[in-house]
C-alpha positions as CSV (number, residue, x, y, z in Angstrom):
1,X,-102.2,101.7,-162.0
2,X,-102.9,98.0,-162.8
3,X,-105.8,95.6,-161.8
4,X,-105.6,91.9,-161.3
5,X,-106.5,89.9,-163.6
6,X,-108.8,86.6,-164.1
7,X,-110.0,84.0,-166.5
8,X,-113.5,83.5,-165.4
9,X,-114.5,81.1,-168.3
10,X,-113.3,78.9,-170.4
11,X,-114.2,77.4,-173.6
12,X,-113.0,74.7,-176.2
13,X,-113.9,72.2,-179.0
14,X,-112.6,68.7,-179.3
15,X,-109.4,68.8,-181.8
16,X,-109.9,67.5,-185.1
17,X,-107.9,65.9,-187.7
18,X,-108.5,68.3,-190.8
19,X,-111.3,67.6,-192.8
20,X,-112.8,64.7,-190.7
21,X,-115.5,67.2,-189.7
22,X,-118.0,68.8,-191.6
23,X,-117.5,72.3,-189.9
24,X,-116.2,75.3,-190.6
25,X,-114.2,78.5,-188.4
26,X,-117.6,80.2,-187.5
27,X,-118.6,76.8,-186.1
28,X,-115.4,76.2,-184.0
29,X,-116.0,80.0,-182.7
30,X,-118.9,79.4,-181.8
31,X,-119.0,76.4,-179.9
32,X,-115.5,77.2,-178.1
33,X,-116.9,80.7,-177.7
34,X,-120.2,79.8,-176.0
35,X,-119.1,77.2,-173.5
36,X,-116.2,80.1,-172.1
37,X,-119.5,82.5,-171.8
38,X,-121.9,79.8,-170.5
39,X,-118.7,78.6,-168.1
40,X,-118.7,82.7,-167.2
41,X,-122.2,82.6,-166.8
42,X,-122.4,85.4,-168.6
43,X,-123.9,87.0,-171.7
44,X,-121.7,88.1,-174.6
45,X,-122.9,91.8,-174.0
46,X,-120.9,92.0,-171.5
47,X,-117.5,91.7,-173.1
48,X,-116.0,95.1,-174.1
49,X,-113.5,93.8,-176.5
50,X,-112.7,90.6,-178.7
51,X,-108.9,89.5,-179.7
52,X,-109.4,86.5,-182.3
53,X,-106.7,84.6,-183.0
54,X,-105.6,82.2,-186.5
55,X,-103.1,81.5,-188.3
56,X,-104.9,80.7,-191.4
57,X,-107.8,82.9,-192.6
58,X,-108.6,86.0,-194.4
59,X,-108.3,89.6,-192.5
60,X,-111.1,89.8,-190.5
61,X,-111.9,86.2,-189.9
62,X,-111.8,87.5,-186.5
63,X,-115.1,89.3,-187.0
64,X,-116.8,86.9,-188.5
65,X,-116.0,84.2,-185.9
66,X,-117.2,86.0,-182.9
67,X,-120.7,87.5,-184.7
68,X,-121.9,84.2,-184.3
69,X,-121.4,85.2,-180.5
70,X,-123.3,88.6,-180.9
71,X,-123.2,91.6,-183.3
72,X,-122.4,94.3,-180.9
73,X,-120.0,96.9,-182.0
74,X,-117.0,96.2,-180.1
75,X,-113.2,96.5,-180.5
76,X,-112.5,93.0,-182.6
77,X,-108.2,92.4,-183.4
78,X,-107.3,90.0,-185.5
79,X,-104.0,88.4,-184.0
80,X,-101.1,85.8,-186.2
81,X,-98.3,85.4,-184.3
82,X,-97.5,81.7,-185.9
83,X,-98.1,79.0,-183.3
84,X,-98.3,80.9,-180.2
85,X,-101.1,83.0,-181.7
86,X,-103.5,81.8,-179.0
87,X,-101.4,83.0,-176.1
88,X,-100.7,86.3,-178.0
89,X,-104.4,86.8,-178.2
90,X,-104.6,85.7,-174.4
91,X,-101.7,88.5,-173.5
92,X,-103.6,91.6,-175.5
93,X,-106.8,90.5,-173.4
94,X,-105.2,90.3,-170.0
95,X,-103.3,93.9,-171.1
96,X,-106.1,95.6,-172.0
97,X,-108.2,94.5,-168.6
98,X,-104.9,95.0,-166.6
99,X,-104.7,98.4,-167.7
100,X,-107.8,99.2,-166.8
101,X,-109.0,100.0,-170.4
102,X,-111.7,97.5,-169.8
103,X,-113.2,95.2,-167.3
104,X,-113.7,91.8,-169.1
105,X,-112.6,90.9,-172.5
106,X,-112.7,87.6,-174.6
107,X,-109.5,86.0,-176.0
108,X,-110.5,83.3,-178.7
109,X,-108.5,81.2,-181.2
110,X,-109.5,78.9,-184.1
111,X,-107.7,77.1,-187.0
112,X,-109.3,75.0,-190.1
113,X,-105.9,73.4,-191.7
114,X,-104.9,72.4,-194.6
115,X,-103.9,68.3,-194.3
116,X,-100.5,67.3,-194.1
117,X,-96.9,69.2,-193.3
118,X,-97.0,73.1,-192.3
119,X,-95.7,75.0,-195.7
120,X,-96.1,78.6,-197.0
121,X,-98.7,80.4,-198.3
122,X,-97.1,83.1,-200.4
123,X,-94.3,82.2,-202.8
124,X,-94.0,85.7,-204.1
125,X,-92.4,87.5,-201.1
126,X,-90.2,86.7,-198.3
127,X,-90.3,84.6,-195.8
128,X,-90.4,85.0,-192.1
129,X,-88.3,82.8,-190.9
130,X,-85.6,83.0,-193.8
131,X,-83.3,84.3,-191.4
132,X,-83.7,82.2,-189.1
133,X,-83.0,79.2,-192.1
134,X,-79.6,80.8,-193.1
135,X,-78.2,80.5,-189.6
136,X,-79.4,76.8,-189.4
137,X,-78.6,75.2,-192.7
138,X,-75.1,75.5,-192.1
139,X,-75.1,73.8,-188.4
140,X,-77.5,70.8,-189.7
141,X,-77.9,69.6,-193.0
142,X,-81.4,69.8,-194.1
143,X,-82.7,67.3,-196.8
144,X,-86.1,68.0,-197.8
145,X,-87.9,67.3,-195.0
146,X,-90.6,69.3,-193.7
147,X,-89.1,72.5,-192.1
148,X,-90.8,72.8,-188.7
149,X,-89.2,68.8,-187.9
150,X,-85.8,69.9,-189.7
151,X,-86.0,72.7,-187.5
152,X,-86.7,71.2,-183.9
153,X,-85.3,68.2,-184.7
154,X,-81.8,69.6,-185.2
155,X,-82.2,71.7,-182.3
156,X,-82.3,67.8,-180.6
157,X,-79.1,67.0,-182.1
158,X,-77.0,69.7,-181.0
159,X,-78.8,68.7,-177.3
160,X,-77.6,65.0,-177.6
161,X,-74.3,66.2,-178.7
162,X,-73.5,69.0,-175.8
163,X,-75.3,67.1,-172.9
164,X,-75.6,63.1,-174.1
165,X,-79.2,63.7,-173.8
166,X,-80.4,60.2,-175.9
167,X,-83.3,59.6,-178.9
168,X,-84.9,57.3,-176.3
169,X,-85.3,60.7,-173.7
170,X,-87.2,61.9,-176.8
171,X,-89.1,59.0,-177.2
172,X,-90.4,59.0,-173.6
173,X,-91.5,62.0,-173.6
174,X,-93.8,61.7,-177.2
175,X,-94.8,58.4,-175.2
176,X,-95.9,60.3,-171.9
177,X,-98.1,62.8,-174.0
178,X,-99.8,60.3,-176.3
179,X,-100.7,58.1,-172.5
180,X,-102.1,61.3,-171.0
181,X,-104.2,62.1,-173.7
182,X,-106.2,58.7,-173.0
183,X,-108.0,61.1,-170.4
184,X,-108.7,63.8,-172.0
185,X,-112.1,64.0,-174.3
186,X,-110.9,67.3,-176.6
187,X,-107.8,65.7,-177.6
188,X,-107.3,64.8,-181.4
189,X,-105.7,61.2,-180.4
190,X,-106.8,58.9,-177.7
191,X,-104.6,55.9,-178.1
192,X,-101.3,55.0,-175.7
193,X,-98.7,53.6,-177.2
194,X,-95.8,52.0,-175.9
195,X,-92.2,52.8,-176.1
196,X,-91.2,50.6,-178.6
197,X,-94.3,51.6,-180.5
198,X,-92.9,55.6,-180.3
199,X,-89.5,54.5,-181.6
200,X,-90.5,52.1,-184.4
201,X,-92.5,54.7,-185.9
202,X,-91.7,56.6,-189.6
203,X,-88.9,58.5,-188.9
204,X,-89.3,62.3,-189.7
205,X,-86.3,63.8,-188.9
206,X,-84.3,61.6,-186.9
207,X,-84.5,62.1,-183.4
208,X,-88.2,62.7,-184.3
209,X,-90.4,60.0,-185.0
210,X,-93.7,60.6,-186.2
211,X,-95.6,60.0,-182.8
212,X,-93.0,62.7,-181.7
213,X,-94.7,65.3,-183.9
214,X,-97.6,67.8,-183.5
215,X,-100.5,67.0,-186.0
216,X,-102.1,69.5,-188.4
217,X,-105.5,70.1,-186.7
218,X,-108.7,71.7,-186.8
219,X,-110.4,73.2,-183.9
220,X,-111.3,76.6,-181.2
221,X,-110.5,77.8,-177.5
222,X,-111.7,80.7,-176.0
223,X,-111.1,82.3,-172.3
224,X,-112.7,85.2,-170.7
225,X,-110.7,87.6,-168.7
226,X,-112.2,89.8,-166.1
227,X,-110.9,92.6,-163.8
228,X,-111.5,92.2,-159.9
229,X,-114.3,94.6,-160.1
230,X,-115.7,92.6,-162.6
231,X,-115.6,89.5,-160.7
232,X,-116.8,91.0,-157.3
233,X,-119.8,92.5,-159.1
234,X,-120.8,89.9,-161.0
235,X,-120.1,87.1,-157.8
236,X,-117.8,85.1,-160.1
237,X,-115.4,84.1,-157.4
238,X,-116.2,80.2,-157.7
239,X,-114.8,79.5,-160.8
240,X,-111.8,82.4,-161.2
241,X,-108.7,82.0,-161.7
242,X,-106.2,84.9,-161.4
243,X,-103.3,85.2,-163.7
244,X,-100.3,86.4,-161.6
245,X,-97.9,86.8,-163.9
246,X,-97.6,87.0,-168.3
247,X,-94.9,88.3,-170.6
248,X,-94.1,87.9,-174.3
249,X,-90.6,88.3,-175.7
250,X,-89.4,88.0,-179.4
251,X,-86.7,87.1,-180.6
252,X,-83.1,88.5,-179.5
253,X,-79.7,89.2,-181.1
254,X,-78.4,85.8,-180.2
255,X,-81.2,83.9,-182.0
256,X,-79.0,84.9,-184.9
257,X,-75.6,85.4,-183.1
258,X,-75.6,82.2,-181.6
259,X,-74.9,79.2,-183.9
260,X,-77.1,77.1,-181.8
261,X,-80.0,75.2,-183.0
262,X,-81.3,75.6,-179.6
263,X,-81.4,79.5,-179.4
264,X,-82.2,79.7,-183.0
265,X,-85.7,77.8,-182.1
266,X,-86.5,79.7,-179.4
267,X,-85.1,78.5,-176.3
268,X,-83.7,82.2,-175.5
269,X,-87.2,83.7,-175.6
270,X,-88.8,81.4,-173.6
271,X,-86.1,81.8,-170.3
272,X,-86.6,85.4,-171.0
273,X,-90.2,85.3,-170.9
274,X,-89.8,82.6,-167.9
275,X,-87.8,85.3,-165.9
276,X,-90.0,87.9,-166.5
277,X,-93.5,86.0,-165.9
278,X,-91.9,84.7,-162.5
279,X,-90.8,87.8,-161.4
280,X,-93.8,89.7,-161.9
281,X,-95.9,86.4,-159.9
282,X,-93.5,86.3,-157.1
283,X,-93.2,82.5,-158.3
284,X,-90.5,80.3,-159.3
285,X,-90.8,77.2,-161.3
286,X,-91.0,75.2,-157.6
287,X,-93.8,76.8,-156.9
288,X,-96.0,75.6,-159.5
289,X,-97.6,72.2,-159.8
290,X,-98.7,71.8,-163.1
291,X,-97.7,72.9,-166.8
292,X,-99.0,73.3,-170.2
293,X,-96.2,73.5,-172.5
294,X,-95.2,73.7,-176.2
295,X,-94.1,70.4,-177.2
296,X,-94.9,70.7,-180.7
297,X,-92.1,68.2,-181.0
298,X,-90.3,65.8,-177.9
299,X,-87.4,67.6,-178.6
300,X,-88.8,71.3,-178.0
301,X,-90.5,69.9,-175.0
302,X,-87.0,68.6,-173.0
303,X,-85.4,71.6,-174.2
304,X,-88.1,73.9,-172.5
305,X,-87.8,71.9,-169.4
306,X,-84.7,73.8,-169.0
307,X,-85.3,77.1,-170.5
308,X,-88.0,77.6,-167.6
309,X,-85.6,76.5,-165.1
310,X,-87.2,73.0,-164.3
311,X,-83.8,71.5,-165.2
312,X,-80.7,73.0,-165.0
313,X,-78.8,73.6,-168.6
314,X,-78.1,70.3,-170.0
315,X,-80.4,68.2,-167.6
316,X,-83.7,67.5,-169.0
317,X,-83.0,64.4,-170.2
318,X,-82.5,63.6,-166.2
319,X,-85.6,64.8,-165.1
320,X,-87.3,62.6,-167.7
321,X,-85.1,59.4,-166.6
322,X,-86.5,60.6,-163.0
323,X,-90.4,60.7,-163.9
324,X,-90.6,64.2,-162.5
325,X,-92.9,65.4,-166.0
326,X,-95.8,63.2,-165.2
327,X,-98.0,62.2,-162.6
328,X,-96.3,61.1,-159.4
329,X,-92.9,63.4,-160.2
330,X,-92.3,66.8,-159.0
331,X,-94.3,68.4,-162.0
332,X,-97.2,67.0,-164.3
333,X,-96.2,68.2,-168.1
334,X,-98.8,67.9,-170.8
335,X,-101.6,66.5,-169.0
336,X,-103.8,66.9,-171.3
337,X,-101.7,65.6,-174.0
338,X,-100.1,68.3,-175.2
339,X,-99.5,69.5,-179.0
340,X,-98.0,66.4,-179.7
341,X,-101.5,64.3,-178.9
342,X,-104.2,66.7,-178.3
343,X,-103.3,68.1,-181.5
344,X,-102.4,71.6,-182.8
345,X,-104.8,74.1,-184.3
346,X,-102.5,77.2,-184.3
347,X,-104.8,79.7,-183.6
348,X,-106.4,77.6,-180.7
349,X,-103.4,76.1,-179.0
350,X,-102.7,78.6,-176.2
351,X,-106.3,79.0,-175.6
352,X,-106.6,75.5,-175.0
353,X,-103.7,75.6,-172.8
354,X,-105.6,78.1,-170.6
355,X,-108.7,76.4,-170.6
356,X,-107.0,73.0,-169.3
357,X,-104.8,75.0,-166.8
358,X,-108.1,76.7,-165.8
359,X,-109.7,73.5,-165.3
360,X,-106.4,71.6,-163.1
361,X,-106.6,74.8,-160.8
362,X,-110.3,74.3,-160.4
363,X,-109.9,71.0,-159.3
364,X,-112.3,70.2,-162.3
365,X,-109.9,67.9,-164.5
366,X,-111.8,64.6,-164.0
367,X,-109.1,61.7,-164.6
368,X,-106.2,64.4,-165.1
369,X,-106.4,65.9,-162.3
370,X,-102.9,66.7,-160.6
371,X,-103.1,66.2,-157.0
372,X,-103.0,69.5,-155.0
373,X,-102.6,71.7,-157.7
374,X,-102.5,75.4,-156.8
375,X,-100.3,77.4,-159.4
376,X,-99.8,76.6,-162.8
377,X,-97.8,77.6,-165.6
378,X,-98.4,77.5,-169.7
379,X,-95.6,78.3,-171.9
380,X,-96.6,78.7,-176.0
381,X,-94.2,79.7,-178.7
382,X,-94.1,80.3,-182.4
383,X,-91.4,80.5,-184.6
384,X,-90.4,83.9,-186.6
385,X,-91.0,84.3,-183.3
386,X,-92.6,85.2,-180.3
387,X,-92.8,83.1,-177.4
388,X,-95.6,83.6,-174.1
389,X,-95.6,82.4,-170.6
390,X,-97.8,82.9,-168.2
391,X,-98.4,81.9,-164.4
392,X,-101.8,80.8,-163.2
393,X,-102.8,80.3,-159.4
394,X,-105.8,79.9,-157.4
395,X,-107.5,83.8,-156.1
396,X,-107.0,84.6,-152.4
């Protein structure tokens, strides 16, 4: 027997470029960790079990982070799933109060980053994505640059050279994130920038232009989940918001079967996870409003637009060209900036994409708010891989 779920409080600090803060992790917990309780309105006593999620830490980091919370004796997992850590920590809170194991648990994520490009931390063993590097050196030449753009950027390529999908697509959509981030006080960059401005920038890996790219960043996001029991007894109806469907998948035989930069990046886990998270909501991608997705570069972003069945297979770059990703189109994408401008602490990403999904279906946005929004939809992936969607709407 299952129980519905809810996120009854949400939590975040503003993103960060590294080192431009004097802070550290337990900071980040803290503050992202006591708004979601104080948004709850209720005391960290309360929560039966903690799932802390970074990328970037010792082991139990995770314990550390939420004692500045309280010291009470509970169940605290430390979570790394690469960048969709967040939403992994996010799916073992909503399992564990779907099952019925518990009836409220918190979900928290945090990153302090190193500056600059994403590299490895151990040069004396494997690495996890190796395999995933073997299948794409020989489809795009790779020559030096930093791996994630390499990656996602070549994934582009192969799109502009099945569909005709063109760099300016790209461009538009590193252009729409960085100009809804102007509204948005947590976001790491505040500035618009015009077209022009997106295309003339360094190039990284060519589609990709800098302003196309995710940022190293420092910062926290926390959510607190709660079973209907939960919420009637504690009269938390006013601010929940039920999460109707959620499913993780990892990667399949055709991520390395394919020779596609597409499916080797992940764009086969996330329709999989798409299918699955709609089916269990009832929902399909027209009956949702509003979406947080992973555009860690443009590139990923129009490529997800088709994997979760906004666009048919070949057709994002249309539904940019039509507007339908931003306010006044058939979906709002990335209102609050995204990865690309918000910035991307690992650890924190899908928690952030919670709280701001939390927030639209609230109608508590402020300047982002998207007109009538009643279901929403977050999508959060990290190579190696694992990717997470999950399906928001307002409680009956």
């Amino acid at each position: 027997m299952t129980t519905r779920t809810f996120v009854v409080g949400v939590g975040m600090t503003k993103f960060e470029k590294p080192g431009s803060r004097e802070w550290d992790y337990p900071d980040m917990a803290r503050e992202s960790g006591t708004k979601a309780l104080q948004d709850a309105g209720i005391p960290y006593d309360l929560i039966e079990q903690a799932y802390v999620g970074y990328v970037y830490g010792e082991s139990t980091s995770g314990q550390r982070a939420v004692y500045e919370l309280g010291i009470t004796g509970i169940p605290v997992v430390n979570v790394n799933n690469n960048c969709s850590t967040g939403s992994t920590a996010l799916f073992l809170a909503r399992q564990a109060v779907r099952s019925g194991t518990v009836d409220c648990a918190l979900a928290l994520g945090f990153e302090k980053m190193q500056k600059g490009s994403l590299g490895s931390t151990y040069e004396d063993r494997e690495q996890p994505m190796l395999n995933h590097l073997k299948e794409l050196f020989p489809l795009y030449e790779w020559g030096g640059e930093p791996i994630a753009p390499y990656m996602f950027g070549a994934a582009g390529r192969e799109h502009m050279e099945k569909y005709g999908t063109t760099a300016d697509q790209f461009a538009r959509i590193g252009w729409k994130n960085h100009r809804h981030s102007v509204n948005n006080p947590y976001a790491q960059f505040q500035d618009a920038y015009s077209l022009d401005d997106i295309k003339a920038a360094r190039m990284v890996y060519d589609p990709l232009t800098k302003l196309q790219c995710s940022p190293t960043s420092d910062g926290s996001g926390a959510a607190v989940i709660a079973s209907e029991r939960f919420v009637d007894e504690h009269d938390l109806w006013d601010r929940a918001v039920e999460i109707v469907g959620q499913s993780m998948v990892t990667d399949t035989r055709a991520t390395f079967e394919s020779k596609s930069a597409i499916t080797i990046i992940g764009a086969e886990m996330s329709a999989l996870a798409a299918r699955r998270a709609y089916d269990e909501a009832g929902l399909s991608a027209a009956d949702v409003q509003v979406i947080e997705l992973h555009d860690c570069f443009s590139t990923n972003e129009l490529i997800t637009y088709e994997a979760l069945g906004l666009a048919a297979e070949g057709e994002g770059g249309k539904l940019v060209d039509a507007g339908d990703n931003t306010y006044g189109g058939r979906w709002v994408v990335n209102p609050s900036g995204g990865l690309i401008s918000k910035g991307h602490p690992l650890g924190a990403t899908g928690l952030a994409q919670c709280a701001e999904l939390t927030w639209q279906l609230r109608g508590k946005a402020d300047a982002r708010q998207v007109e009538n929004a009643k279901a929403a939809l977050q999508h959060n992936i990290g190579l190696g891989g694992a990717a997470v969607v999950t399906l928001y709407k307002q409680p009956n």
